[in-house]
N, C-alpha and C positions, 0 to 999 in steps of 0.2 A: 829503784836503784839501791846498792847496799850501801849503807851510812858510811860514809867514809872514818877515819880514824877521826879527825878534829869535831866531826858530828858526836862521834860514840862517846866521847869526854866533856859533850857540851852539857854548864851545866850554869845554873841561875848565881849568880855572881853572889847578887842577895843572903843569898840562902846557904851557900857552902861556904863564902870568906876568904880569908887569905890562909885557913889553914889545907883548905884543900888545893892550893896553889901550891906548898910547898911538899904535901904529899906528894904531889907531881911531880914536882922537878927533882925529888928525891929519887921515883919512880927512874926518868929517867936516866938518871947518872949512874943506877945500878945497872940497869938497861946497857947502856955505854961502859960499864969497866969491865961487861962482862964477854963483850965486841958483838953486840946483838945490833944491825944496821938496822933503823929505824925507818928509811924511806922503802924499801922493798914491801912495807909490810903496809904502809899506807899506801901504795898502790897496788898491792893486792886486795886490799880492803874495797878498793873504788871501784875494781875491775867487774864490770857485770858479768852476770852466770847466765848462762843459755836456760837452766831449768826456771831460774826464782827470775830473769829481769826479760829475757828475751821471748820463752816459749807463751808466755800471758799472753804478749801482745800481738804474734801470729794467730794464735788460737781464737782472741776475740776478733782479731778481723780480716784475717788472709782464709781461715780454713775453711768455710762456705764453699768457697770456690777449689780448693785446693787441699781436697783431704784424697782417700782412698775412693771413694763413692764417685766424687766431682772433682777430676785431677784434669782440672783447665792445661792447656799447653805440656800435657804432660807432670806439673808438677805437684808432689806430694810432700803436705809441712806435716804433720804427724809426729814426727820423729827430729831428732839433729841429724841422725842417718840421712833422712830422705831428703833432708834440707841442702843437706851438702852435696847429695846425688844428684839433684836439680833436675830440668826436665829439657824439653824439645830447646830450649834457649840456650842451653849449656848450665852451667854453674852460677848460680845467683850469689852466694858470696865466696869472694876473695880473701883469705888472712890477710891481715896488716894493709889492705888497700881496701879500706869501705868508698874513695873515691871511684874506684874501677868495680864495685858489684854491682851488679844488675839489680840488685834489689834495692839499694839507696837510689841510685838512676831511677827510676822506677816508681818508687813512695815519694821524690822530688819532684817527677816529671819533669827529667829532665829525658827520658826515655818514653815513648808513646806504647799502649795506653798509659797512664799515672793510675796508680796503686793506690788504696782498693780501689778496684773497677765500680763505677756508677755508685763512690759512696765519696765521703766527706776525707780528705786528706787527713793522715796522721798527724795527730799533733806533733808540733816541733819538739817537745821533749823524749817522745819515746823512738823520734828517727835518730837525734842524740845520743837517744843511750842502743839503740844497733849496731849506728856507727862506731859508739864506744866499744863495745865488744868488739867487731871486727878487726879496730886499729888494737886489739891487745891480742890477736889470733883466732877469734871465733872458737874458743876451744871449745867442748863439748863438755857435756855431765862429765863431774869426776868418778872413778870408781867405784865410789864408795854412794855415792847417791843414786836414788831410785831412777829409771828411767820409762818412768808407766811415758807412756802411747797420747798425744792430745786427743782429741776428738772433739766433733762437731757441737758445740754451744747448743744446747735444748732451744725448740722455738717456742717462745712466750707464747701461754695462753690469755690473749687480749681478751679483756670481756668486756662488751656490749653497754655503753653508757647506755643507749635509748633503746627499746625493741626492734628487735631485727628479724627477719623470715630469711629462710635460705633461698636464695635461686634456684628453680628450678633448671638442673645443670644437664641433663638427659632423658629422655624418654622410648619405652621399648615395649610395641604390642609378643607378648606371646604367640607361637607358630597359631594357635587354635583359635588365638583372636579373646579368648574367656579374662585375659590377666593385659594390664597396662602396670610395666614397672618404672617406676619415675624416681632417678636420681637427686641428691641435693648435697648439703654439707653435713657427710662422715653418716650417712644412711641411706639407704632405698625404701621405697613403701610402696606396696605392690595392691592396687587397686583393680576392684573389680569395675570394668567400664559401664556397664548396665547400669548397674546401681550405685557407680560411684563411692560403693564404700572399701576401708581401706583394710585388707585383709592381713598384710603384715607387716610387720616393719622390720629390717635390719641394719641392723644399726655395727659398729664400730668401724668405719670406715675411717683413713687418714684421710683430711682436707674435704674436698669436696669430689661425688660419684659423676667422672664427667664424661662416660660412655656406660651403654650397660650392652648384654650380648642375651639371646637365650640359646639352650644346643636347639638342635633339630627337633629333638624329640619334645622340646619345652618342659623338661624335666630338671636340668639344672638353668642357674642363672650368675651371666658374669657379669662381677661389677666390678671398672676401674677407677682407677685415679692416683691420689697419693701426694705429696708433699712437695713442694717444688724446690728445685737444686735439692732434696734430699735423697726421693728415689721414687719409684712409682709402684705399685700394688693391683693385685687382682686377685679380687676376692668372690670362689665359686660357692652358690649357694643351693640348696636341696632347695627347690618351691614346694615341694608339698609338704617338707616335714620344717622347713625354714632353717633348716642348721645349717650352720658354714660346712662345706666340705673340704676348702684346700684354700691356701691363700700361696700366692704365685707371686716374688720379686726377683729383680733384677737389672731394672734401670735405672740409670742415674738422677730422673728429674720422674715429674709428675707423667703420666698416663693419658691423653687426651682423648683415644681410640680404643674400641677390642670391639672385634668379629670372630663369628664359631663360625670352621668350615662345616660345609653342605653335607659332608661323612660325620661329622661329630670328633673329630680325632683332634684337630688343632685349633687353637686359637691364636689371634693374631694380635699384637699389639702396636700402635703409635706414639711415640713418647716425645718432650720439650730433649729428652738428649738427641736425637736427629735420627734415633736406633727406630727399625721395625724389627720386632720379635716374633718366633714363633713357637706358641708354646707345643708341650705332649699331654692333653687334656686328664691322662691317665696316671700319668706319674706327676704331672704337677713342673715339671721340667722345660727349662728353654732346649731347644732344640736346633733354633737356625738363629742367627742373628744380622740381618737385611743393613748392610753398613751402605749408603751412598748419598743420602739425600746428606744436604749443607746448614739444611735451618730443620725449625723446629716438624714434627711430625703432626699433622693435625685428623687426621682420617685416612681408616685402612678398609678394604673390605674385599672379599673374594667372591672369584666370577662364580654365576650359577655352578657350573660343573667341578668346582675346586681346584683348578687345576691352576688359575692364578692367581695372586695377589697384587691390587692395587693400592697406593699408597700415594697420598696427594701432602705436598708440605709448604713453609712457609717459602723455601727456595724456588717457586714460582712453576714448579714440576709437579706430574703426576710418574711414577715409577712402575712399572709392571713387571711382578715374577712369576718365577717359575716356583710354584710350591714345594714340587717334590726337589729340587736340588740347591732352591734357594738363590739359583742366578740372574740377574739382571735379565731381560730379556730385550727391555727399550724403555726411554725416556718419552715422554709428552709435554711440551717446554713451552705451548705455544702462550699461556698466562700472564699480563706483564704484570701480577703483584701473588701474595702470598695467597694458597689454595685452603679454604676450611672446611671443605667439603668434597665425597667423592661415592656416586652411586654406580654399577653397573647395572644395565637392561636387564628384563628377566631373560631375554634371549641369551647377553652375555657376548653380544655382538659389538655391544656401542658404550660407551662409558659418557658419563660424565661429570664435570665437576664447576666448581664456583667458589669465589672468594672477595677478597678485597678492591679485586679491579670494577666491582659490580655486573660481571660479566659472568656468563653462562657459558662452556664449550660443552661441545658432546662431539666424540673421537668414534670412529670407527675400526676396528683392532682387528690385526692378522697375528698370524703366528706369531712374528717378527717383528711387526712392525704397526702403530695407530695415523691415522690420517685424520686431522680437523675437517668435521665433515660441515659443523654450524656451529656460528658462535652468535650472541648478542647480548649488547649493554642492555643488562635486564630491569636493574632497577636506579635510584638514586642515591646509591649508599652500598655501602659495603652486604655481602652477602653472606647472612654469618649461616644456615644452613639450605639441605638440599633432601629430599625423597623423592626415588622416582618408584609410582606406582606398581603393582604385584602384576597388571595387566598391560604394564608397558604404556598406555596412554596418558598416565597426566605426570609431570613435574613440578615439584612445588620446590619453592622457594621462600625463604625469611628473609625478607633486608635490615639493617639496623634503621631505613627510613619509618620504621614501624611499619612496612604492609608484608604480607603474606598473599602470593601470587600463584595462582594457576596456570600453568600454561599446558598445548596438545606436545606429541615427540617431535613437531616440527617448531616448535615454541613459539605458538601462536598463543597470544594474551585471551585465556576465554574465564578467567575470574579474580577477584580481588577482594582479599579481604583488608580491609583498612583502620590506620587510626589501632594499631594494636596500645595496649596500656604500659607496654614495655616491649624492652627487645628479648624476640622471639627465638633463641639460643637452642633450643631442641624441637625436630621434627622426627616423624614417625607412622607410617599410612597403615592401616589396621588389614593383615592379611587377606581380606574381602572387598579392601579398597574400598568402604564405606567411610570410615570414620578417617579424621586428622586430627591426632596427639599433638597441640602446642604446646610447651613450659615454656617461661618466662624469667627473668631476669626479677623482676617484682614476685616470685614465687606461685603465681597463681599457674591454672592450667585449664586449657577448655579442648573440649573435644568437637570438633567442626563437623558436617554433615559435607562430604565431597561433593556432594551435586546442587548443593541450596548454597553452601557456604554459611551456613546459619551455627550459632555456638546452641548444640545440643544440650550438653555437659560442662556446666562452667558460665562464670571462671569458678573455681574452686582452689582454695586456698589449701596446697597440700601438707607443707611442713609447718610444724607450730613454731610460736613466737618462741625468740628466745628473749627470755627475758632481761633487765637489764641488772649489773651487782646490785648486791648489796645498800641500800641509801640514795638509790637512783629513785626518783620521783617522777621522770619523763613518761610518758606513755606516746609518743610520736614512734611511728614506723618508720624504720633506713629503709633507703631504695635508692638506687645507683644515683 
């Protein structure tokens, strides 16, 4: 707040005297014979500014949610323009009536939700000094003062008291079977499966790589991910020469999906803002933007022939489009909890999906319309992934019970693997249906034998430690 007038003349009794007391009240009375009113001027001295008392404290803790990027219910604090604009609610502040704004309402809880969402209530001094301001008019910057633009608080880079590995966050055989690329935090490293060693790495990734894609020809490679409530990312890479080729934004929140269509032309995207994208592989460009699902997007992928897109999310739906126009075609609803996973047959006849209910569906699909043909509680836990094989006969499954489960297309139980050392967060069947790509949560990764079940390759520890600052002496491994 700005020092009021009897602040700005406060001074140590001790030390100035009585001679600076009567300097003052000499001050004064010239003040007065010259009819200079003395209280207008201490209450403007008191009266907080939108730039120096009000915009700090939106900026550190309303704009997350409510900038340009993440404008929750519509609203954009940025600006005193956009503040006053307000959003889907109407108008958050009121002049001269901070009892009737929605945004004291609101930071008091006395309006549902209470302000910040899922954080620690304002302190009572700077809901004070809002209310100050509004009950003197909310005025804006004066003319004469700068009005730069707030912006989103940079995210602290936390560093690592004890050694930590990244989880392994995706995994993705190559069409040719020759390259396994394996996801984690803010890199990819593309492994030869034979020989297990690691041919390259690419690295500058935001947050952590939590889908990867290859085109058709397995000549480029897409990796996603990206920041969360910040925006999401998709960065295509040259495999053979390892250079970036194009990086792709435009969503509001982190990335959790991306599929190449069957032509090579588009890629698809799933994102925490509830959007599915479609990018234009060529220009780098969004193209379609898939507005309906309610919660967050967790897996997209398109049928054998291109021609749809499926999109499975946490609003307990699987969604199916139309590629080329971008239209709804039908909802699949039958899930009672949120969907993390979603494969189509290679026929492109039958889809299915799994999630948090620990249940399996697999839908049979018309034009128009899909019919729940089978479903079953598959495991004892949540079911964080799914691959259905290149030949259509097996289904695999990860649960968070730590097993990894085979099943036939009619989902009959014919293998198990158990007792995983962590949960099994990426799946991946190597275009020959030989080999099964597990990443883990613990960063390790083994490569299974589909018909023994046996760990061929693995566990191998793919990303290196990070280590811990500076004067850290720990040498213990995190893990979830």
């Amino acid at each position: 707040m700005i020092p009021s007038y009897r602040q700005k003349f406060r001074v140590n009794r001790n030390a100035a005297g009585v001679g600076f007391v009567c300097v003052l009240a000499a001050a004064v009375c010239v003040l007065m014979n010259h009819g200079v009113a003395l209280e207008p001027r201490v209450i403007a001295a008191s009266t907080p500014s939108f730039n120096a008392d009000v915009a700090p404290i939106l900026q550190k803790n309303c704009l997350a949610c409510h900038s340009s990027t993440v404008h929750k219910s519509g609203l954009i604090l940025e600006s005193y323009g956009s503040l006053m604009k307000g959003g889907k609610h109407g108008q958050p502040v009121l002049p001269h009536d901070p009892k009737g704004s929605l945004i004291i309402q609101m930071l008091e809880g006395d309006v549902a939700p209470q302000m910040p969402l899922e954080s620690d209530p304002l302190p009572a001094a700077d809901i004070a000094l809002i209310k100050s301001w509004i009950s003197a008019g909310a005025e804006g910057p004066a003319t004469n003062e700068a009005t730069l633009p707030l912006t989103v608080p940079a995210t602290p880079d936390i560093q690592p008291q004890v050694a930590v590995v990244s989880p392994v966050t995706s995994v993705k055989f190559s069409p040719d079977g020759n390259l396994l690329a394996v996801g984690g935090y803010g890199q990819v490293r593309l492994i030869d499966p034979a020989s297990e060693r690691v041919m390259a790495t690419l690295s500058g990734h935001a947050n952590f790589v939590r889908s990867l894609a290859f085109s058709p020809d397995g000549k480029l490679l897409a990796a996603a991910g990206g920041t969360p409530q910040i925006g999401g990312e998709i960065k295509i890479w040259d495999v053979h020469s390892h250079q970036l080729v194009n990086t792709m934004v435009g969503h509001k929140d982190c990335i959790y999906s991306v599929a190449w269509s069957p032509d090579g032309k588009l890629i698809a995207s799933g994102s925490y803002d509830k959007m599915v994208k479609l990018w234009d592989v060529s220009t780098g460009k969004e193209v379609l933007n898939l507005q309906d699902h309610i919660a967050a997007v967790f897996a997209v992928t398109f049928s054998p022939d291109g021609k749809r897109l499926a999109s499975a999310s946490q609003d307990r739906t699987v969604k199916i489009w139309n590629v080329a126009t971008g239209r709804r075609l039908y909802t699949l609803s039958d899930a009672l909890d949120g969907l993390t996973s979603v494969a189509f047959s290679p026929s492109g006849d039958q889809l299915a999906a799994t999630g948090y209910d620990k249940a399996i569906y697999i839908w049979r699909l018309d034009d128009e319309d899909g019919h729940l043909s089978q479903s079953l509680i598959a495991d004892q836990d949540s079911l964080l992934a799914l691959a259905w094989s290149p030949d259509g006969k097996i289904i695999v499954t990860a649960s968070s019970d730590g097993s990894i489960r085979f099943r036939n297309a009619k989902l009959d139980l014919i293998g198990v693997i158990d007792q995983q050392s962590d949960w099994a967060e990426a799946l991946a069947i190597s275009p020959n249906g030989r080999w099964l790509a597990t990443g883990r949560y613990n960063g390790t990764l083994s490569l299974y034998d589909t018909s023994t079940y046996k760990d061929a390759r693995g566990p191998m520890m793919v990303f290196d430690l990070r280590q811990p600052t500076a004067g850290k002496e720990s040498k213990e491994a995190a893990s979830r």
